[in-house]
C-alpha positions in Angstrom: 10.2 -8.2 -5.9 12.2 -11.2 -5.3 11.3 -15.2 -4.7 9.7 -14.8 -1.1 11.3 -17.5 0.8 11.9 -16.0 3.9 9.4 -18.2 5.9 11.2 -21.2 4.4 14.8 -21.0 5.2 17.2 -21.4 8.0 18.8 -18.2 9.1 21.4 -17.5 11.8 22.0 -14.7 13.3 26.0 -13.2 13.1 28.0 -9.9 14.2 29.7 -8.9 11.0 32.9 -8.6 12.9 33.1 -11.9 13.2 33.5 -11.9 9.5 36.8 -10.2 9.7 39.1 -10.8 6.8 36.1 -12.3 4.7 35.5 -11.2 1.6 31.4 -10.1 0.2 30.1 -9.8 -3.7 27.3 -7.2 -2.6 24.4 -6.9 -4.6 25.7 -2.9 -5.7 21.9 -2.1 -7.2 19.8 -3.7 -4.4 22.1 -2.1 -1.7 21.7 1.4 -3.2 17.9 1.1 -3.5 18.4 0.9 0.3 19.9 3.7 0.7 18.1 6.0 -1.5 14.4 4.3 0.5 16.1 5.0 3.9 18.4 7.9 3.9 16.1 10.4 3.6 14.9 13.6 5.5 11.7 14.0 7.9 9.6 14.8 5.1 10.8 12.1 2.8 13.1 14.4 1.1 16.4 12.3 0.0 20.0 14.3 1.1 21.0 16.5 -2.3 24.0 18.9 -2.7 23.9 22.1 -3.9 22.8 21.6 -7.5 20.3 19.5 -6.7 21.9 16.1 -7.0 20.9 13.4 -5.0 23.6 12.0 -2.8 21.6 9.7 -0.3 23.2 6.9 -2.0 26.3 8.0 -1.3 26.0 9.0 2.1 24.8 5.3 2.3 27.8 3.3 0.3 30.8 5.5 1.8 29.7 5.0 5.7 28.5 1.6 5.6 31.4 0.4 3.0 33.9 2.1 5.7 32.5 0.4 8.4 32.3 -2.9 6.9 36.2 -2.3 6.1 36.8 -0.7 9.5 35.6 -4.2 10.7 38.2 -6.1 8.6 35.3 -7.2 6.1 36.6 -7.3 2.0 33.6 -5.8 0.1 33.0 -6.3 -3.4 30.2 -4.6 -5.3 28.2 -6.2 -8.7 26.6 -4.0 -10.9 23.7 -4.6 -12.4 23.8 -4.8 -16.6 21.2 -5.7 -19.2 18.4 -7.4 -17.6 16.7 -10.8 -19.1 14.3 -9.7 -21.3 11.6 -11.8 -19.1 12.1 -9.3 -16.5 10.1 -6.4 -18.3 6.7 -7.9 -16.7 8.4 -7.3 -13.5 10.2 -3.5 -13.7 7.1 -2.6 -15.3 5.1 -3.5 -12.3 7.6 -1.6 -10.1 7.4 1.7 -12.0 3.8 1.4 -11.6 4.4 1.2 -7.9 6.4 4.1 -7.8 4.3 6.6 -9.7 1.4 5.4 -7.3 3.4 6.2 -4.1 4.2 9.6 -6.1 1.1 10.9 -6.0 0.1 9.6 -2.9 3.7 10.9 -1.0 2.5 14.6 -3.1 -0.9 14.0 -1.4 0.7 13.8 2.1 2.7 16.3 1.9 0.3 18.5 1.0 -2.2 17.4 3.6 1.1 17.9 6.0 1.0 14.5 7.0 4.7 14.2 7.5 5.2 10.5 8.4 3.0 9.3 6.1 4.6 11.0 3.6 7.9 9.6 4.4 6.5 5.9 4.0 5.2 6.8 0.5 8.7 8.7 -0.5 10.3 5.6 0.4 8.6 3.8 -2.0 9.5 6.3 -5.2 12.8 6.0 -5.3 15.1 5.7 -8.7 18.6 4.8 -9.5 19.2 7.2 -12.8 22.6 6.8 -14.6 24.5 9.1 -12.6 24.0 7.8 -9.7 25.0 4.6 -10.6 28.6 6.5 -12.1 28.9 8.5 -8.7 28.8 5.3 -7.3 31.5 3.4 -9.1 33.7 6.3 -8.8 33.3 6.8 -5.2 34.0 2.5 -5.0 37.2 3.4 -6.6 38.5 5.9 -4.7 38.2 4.3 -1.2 40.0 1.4 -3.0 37.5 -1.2 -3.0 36.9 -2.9 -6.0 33.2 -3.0 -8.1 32.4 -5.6 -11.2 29.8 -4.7 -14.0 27.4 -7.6 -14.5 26.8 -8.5 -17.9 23.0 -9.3 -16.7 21.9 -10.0 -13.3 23.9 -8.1 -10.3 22.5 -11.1 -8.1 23.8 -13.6 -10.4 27.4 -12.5 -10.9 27.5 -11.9 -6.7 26.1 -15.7 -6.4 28.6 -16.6 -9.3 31.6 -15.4 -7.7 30.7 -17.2 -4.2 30.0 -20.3 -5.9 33.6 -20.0 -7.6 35.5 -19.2 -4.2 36.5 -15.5 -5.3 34.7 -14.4 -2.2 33.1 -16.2 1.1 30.0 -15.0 0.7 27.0 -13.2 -1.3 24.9 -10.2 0.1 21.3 -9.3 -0.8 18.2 -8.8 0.8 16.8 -10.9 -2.0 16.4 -14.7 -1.8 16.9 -14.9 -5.6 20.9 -15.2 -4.7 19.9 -19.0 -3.4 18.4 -19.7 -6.8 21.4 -18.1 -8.7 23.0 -21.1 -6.6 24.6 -19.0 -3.5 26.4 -20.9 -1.3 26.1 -18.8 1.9 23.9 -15.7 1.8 24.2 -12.7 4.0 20.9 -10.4 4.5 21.2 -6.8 6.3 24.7 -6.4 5.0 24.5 -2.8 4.4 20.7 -1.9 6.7 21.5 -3.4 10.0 20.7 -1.5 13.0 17.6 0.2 14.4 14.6 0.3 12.1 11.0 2.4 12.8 8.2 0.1 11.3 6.1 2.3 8.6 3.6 3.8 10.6 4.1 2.5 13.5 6.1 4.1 16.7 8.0 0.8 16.9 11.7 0.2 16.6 12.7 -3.1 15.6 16.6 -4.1 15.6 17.2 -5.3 11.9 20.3 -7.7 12.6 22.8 -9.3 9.5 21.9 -12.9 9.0 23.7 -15.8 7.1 21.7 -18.7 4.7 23.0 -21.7 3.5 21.8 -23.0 0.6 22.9 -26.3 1.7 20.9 -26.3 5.1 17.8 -25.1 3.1 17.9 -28.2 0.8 18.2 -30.3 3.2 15.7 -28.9 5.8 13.3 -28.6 2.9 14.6 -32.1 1.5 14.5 -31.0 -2.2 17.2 -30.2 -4.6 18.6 -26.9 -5.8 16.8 -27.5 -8.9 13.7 -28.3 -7.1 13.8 -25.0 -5.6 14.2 -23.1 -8.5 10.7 -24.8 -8.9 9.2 -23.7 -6.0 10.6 -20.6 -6.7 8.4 -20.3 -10.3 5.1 -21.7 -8.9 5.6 -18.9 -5.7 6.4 -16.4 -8.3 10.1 -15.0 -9.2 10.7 -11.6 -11.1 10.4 -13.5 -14.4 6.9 -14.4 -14.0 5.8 -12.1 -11.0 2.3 -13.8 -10.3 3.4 -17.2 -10.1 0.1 -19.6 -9.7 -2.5 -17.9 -8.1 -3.2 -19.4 -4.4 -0.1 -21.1 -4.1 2.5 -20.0 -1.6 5.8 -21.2 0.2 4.1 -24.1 2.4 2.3 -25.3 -1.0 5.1 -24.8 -3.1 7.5 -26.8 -1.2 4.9 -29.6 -0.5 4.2 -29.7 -4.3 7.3 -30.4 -5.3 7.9 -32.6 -2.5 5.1 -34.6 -3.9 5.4 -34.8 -7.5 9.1 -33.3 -8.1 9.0 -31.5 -10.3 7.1 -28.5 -11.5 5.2 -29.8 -14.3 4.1 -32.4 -13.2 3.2 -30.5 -9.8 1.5 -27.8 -12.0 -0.5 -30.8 -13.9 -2.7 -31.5 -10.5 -3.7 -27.9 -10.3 -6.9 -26.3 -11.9 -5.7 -22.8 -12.5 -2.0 -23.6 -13.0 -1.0 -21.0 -16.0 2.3 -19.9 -17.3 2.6 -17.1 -19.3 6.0 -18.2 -19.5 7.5 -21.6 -20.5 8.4 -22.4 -17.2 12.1 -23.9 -18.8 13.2 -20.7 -20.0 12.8 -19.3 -16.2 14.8 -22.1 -15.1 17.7 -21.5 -17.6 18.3 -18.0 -16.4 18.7 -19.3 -12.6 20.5 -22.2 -13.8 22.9 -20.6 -16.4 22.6 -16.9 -16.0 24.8 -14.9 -18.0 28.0 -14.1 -15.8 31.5 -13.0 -17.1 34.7 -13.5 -15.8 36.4 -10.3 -16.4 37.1 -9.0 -13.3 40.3 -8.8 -10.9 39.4 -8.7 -6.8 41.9 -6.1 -5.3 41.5 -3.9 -2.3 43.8 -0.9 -2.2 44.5 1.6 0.5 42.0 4.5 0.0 42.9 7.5 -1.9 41.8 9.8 1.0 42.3 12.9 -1.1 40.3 11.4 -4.2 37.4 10.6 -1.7 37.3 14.1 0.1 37.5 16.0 -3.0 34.8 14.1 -4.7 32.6 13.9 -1.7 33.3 17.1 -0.1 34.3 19.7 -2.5 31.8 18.3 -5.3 28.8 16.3 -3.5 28.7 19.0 -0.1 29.6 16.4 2.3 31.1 17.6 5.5 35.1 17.3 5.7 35.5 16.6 9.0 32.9 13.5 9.3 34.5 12.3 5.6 37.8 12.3 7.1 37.1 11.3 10.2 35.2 8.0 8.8 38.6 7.3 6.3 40.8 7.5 9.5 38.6 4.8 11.4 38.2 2.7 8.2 42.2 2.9 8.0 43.2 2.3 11.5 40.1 -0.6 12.4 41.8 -2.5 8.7 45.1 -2.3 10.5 44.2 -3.2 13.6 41.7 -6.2 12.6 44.8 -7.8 11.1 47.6 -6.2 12.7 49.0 -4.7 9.4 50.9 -1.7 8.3 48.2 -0.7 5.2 45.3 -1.8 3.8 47.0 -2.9 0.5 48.9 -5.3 2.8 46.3 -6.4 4.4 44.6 -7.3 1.6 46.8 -8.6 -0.6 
């Protein structure tokens, strides 16, 4: 679900090559959702290979990572480990969500309401082990480095910004500003032309940077008084936050009374299932480690078509032709002889 605080915050709009020889902790779990939602056939269908496999997510990581390379751009991915045990509320309410848009994408389908059954299809998707594996190995073979979160994905992405090892954070979730982001990027790895659900309207779904330090002060609050507007709005640690209270009322609560409890004293149906302190320690001090080494290698063209190609059915010629343009746009955006030069 996320914190919604998209009506709240300052965004501007940026072309990602403009963000050549910058480096990006990507949100590895909430990029690959995206994929496996978007990248799917007419009838919903996601792209398999011949054992039946699902390889949407790959199609998605290896064309957008090259491109983001191509453009000069350093990506890092964070994998998501063992979520806080709050969260189980929240992935519980999700599975829910997805075996309801099952039967109702089964429904369409059988009704031969294509469309609709696309929407619904969208909304089922699931990231099983070896996926997650595919997608590391894949990482490794185009020479572009991953690190395994202990906990939170979004947290180890906002860590690493926060600590200079890379210029920015991407996620299409505002939880990276509560994780204490610096400067967010949103439609990283989804920008480009979008068809609204239902709807024959195209919209163009453009990348776009928040800083953390622009929302504080447009908001005038602190970064712990937004955690705090985050909990009353709702976060995924307590996913109905206080009934009737949005962003606007949020924010003007804790502008008020500054803090959350005493914000939550002035309300009649202000209930937390939670201890609202516990929440605030896991944006606050999330568990993040350390262990990791940021180093971009040339890819291992070979390693990537055999894997893609000979073992996932992706086509040879679009696979190599993608590496070559990934190589020669690196070189080009900074004038170097390889990629491993150019990014060491």
């Amino acid at each position: 679900m996320g914190v919604n605080l998209r009506d709240l915050v300052p965004k501007t709009t940026i072309d990602l090559k403009n963000l050549s020889g910058k480096s990006i902790a990507i949100d590895a779990y909430n990029a690959l959702y995206q994929f496996l939602a978007i990248i799917r056939q007419p009838d919903g269908t996601p792209l398999k290979d011949s054992t039946g496999k699902v390889t949407s997510h790959l199609s998605g990581l290896f064309y957008r990572t090259a491109n983001l390379v191509q453009m000069g751009i350093k990506p890092v991915y964070v994998f998501d480990g063992t979520p806080p045990a709050l969260k189980e509320v929240e992935i519980k309410r999700r599975a829910r969500i997805k075996e309801e848009a099952l039967v109702h994408y089964e429904r369409a389908l059988k009704e031969g309401k294509i469309e609709e059954a696309r929407t619904y299809a969208q909304a089922t998707s699931r990231l099983k082990d070896y996926m997650t594996a595919d997608s590391k190995r894949l990482l490794t073979q185009m020479g572009v480095p991953w690190i395994q979160a202990p906990s939170e994905g979004e947290a180890q992405a906002a860590y690493l910004a926060k600590k200079g090892d890379t210029d920015y954070c991407a996620s299409q979730d505002y939880d990276s500003l509560l994780f204490g982001a610096p400067r967010l990027i949103r439609n990283v790895t989804i920008s480009g032309r979008r068809k609204l659900p239902r709807k024959n309207v195209y919209i163009e779904v453009t990348p776009q940077i928040v800083e953390l330090g622009q929302v504080l002060k447009q908001l005038n609050i602190t970064h712990k008084q937004l955690i705090d507007v985050g909990i009353l709005m709702g976060t995924d640690f307590n996913p109905d936050g206080i009934k009737g209270v949005g962003p606007k009322t949020a924010v003007k609560l804790i502008q008020q009374h500054g803090t959350l409890e005493k914000a939550a004293s002035t309300l009649k149906q202000a209930e937390f299932p939670v201890e609202p302190k516990r929440i605030r320690e896991i944006f606050q001090h999330p568990k993040v480690t350390d262990n990791y080494h940021l180093t971009w290698k040339e890819p291992n063209v070979e390693g990537v078509v055999n894997f893609l190609c000979r073992e996932r059915d992706f086509s040879e010629d679009r696979v190599r032709k993608a590496l070559k343009k990934m190589i020669e746009g690196s070189k080009k955006a900074k004038g170097k002889v390889t990629l491993e030069k150019f990014f060491g």
